[in-house]
matplotlib code that plots the C-alpha trace (Angstrom):
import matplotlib.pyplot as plt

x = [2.0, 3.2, 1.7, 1.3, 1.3, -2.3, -2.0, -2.4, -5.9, -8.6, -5.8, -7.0, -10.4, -13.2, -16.1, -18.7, -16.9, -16.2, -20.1, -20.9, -19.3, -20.4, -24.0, -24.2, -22.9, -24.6, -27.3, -24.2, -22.7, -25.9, -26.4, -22.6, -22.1, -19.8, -16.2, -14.1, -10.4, -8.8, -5.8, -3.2, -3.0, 1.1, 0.5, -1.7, 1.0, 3.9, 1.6, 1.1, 4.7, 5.9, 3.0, 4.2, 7.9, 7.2, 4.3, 4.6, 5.3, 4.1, 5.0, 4.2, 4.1, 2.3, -0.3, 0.1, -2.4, -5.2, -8.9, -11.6, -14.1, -14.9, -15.7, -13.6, -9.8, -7.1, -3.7, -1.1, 2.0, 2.7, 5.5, 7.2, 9.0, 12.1, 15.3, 14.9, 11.6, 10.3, 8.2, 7.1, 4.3, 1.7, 3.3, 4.5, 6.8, 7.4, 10.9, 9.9, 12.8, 12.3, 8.7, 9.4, 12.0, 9.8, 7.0, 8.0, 9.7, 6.5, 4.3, 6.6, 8.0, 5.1, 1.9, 1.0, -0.5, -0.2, -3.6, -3.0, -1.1, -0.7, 0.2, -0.1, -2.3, -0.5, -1.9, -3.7, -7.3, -7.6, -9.3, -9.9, -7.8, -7.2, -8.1, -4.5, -4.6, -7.9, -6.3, -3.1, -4.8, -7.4, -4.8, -2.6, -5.4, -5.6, -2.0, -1.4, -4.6, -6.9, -9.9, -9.5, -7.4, -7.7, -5.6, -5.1, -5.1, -3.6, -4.2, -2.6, -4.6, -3.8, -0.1, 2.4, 1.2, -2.5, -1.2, -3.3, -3.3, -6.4, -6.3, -9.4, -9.7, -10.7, -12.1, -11.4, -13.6, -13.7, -16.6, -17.4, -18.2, -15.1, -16.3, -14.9, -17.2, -17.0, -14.5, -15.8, -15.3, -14.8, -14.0, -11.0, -10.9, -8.2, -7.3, -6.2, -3.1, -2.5, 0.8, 1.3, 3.2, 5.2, 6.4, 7.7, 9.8, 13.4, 13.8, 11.9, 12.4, 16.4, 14.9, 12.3, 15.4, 17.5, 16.1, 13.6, 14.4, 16.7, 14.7, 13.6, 10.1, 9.8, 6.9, 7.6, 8.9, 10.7, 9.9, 12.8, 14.4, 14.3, 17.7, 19.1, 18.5, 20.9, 19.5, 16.8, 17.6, 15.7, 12.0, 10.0, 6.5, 4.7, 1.5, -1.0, 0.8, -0.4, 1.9, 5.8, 7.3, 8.5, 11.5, 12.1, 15.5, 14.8, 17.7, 17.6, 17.8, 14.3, 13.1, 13.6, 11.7, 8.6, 7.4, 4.8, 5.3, 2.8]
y = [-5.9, -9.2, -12.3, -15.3, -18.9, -20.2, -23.4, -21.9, -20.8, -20.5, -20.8, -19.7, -19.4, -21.7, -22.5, -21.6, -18.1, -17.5, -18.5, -16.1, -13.0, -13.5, -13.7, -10.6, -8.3, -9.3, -6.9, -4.1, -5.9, -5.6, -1.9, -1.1, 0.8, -0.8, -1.0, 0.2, 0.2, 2.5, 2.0, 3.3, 0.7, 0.7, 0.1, -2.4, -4.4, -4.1, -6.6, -9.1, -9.2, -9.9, -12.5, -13.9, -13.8, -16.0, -18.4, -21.2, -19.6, -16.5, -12.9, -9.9, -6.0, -2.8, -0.9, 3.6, 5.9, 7.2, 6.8, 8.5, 7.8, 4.8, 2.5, 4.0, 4.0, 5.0, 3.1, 5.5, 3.6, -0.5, -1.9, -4.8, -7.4, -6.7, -8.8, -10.1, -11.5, -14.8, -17.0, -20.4, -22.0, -21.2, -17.9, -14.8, -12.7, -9.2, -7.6, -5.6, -2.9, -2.8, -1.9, 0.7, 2.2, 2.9, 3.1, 5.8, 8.1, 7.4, 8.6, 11.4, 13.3, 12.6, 11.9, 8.6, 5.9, 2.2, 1.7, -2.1, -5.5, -7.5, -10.8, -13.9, -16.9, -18.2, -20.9, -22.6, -21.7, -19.5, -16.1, -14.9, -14.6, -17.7, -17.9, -17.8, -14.3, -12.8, -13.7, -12.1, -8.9, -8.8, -9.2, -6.6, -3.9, -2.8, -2.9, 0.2, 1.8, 1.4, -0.2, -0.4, -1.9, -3.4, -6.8, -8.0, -11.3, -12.3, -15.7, -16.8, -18.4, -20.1, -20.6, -19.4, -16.6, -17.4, -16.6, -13.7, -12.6, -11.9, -9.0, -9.6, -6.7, -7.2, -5.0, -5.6, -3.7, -2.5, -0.7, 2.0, -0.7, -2.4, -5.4, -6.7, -6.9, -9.5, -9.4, -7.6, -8.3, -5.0, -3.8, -3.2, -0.2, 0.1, 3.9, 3.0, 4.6, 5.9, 5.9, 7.1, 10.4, 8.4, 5.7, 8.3, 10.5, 9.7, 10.4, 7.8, 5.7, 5.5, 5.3, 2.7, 0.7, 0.2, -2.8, -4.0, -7.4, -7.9, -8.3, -5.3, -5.1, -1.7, -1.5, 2.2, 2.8, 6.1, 7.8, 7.0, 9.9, 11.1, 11.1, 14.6, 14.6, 16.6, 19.9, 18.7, 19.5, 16.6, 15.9, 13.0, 12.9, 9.5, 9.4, 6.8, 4.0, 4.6, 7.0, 7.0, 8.4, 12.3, 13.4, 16.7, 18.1, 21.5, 23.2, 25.8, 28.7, 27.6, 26.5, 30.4, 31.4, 29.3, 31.4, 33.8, 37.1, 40.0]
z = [25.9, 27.0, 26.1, 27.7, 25.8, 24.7, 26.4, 29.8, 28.6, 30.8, 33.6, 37.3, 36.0, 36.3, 33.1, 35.6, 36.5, 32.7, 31.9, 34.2, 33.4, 29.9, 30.6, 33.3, 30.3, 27.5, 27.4, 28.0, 24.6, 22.5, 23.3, 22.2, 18.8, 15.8, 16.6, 13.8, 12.9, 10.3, 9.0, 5.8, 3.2, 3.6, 7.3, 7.0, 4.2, 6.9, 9.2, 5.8, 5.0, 8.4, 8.7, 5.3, 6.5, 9.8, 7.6, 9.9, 13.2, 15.1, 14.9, 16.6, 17.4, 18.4, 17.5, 17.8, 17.1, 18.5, 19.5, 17.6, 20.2, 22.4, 19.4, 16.4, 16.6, 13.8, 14.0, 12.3, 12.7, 13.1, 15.1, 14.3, 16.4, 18.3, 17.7, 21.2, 20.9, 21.6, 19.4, 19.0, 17.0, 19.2, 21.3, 20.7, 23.2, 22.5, 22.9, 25.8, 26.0, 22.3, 22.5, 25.9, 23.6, 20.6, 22.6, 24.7, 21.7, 19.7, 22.5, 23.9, 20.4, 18.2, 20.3, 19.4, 21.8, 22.2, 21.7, 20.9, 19.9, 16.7, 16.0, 14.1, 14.3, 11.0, 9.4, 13.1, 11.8, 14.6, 13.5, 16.9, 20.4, 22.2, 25.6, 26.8, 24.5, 26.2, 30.0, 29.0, 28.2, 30.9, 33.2, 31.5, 31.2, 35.0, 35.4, 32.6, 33.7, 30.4, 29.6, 25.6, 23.8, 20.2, 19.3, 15.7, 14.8, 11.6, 9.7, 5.9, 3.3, 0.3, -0.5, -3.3, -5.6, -3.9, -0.2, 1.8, 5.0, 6.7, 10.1, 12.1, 15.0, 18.2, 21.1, 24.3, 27.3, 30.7, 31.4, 33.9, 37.0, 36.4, 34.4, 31.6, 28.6, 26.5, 23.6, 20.5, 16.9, 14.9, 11.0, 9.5, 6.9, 5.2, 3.6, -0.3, -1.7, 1.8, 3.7, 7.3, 7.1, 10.4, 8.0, 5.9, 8.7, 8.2, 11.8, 13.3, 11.0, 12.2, 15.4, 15.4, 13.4, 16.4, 18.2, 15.7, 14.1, 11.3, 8.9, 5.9, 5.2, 4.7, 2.2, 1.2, -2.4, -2.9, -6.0, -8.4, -9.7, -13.1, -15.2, -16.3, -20.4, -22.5, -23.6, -26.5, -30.0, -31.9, -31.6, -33.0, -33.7, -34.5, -36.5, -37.2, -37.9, -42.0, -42.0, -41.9, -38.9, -39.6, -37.4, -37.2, -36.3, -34.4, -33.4, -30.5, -32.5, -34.2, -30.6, -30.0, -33.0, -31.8, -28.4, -29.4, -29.8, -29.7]

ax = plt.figure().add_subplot(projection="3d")
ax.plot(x, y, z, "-o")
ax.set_aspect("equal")
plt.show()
């Protein structure tokens, strides 16, 4: 989804308007259940090293996955920024053929959805969406025919070895009359030791490469592969370290001699 720059905030609409809306849906925003965002731990480190690669301007992608229910979501697969993007210190433009490109192969061959956006606040101070950020996606919303969608918003810490990147999700709902509730703070939980079986297809991967920006953060290791050994003719056992070390030279012939036999 587009964004538009945060220092048009609050742009065509007035603090009385604003005021307003908020208080005619606050009892509708008390009575709404926990918002929740799961996520794989690898996913979840592709946003930090992009943030970390960009630390003092923003970045940006996509969310895909799917909703659990109205309040609990599951993002399966992160999208980064596309090499024509647009950023400055205070705005972030996604590539938008990029993101139709991916978007649409994501959503047709593997049934993902774009259920959301990403991006960095980087080192501003700003944990939450700006108001340029909540009038981009209110005015997005109608236009693609949903009423939720789930925005990120990243922030870095510390510097050096001490630097962490904080995610903060971020509800944003249209209810059944057509208003728009006001924007909910959810919880990220993150799935340890998890990564998206998505990251791991070769096939989109190759895919979601063409377009995306130059830049490798693939947080994926492979499993390195074990060397061939020469057949094994000599063992050695180590004791206690009392006792010398005892090699023993067994040669294949003994090896046989070792199998038990009824």
């Amino acid at each position: 989804m587009p964004r538009k720059n945060r220092n048009n905030k609050n742009q065509g609409q007035s603090p009385n308007k604003t005021h307003q809306r908020q208080e005619s849906n606050r009892a509708e925003l008390h009575s709404r259940p926990e918002f929740t965002v799961y996520i794989d731990e690898d996913e979840r480190a592709q946003i930090e090293k992009w943030v970390e690669l960009k630390d003092n301007i923003e970045t940006g992608g996509d969310l895909f996955g799917l909703w659990v229910n109205s309040y609990t979501a599951v993002v399966q697969f992160v999208l980064g920024p596309g090499q024509n993007c647009n950023r400055t210190r205070v705005s972030f433009y996604q590539d938008i053929e990029y993101l139709r490109e991916a978007g649409n192969y994501l959503t047709q061959q593997h049934g993902l959805c774009n259920i959301g956006q990403w991006h960095s606040h980087h080192r501003l101070s700003l944990t939450r969406p700006s108001g340029g950020d909540e009038n981009t996606v209110w005015g997005n919303m109608p236009n693609l025919g949903l009423n939720r969608y789930i925005v990120f918003i990243a922030t870095i810490n510390g510097c050096g070895r001490n630097t962490k990147v904080r995610i903060n999700p971020y509800l944003f709902e249209i209810n059944q009359r057509g208003a728009q509730l006001p924007v909910a703070s959810g919880t990220l939980k993150v799935l340890e030791r998890q990564t998206s079986p998505f990251r791991c297809n070769k096939v989109i991967a190759d895919f979601i490469k063409n377009g995306r920006e130059n830049v490798n953060v693939e947080t994926t290791k492979e499993t390195p592969k074990r060397k061939k050994k020469d057949y094994i003719s000599k063992r050695e056992i180590f004791l206690k370290p009392k006792f010398q070390k005892i090699e023993l030279i067994i040669t294949p012939n003994d090896m046989a001699n070792t199998f038990y036999k009824p």
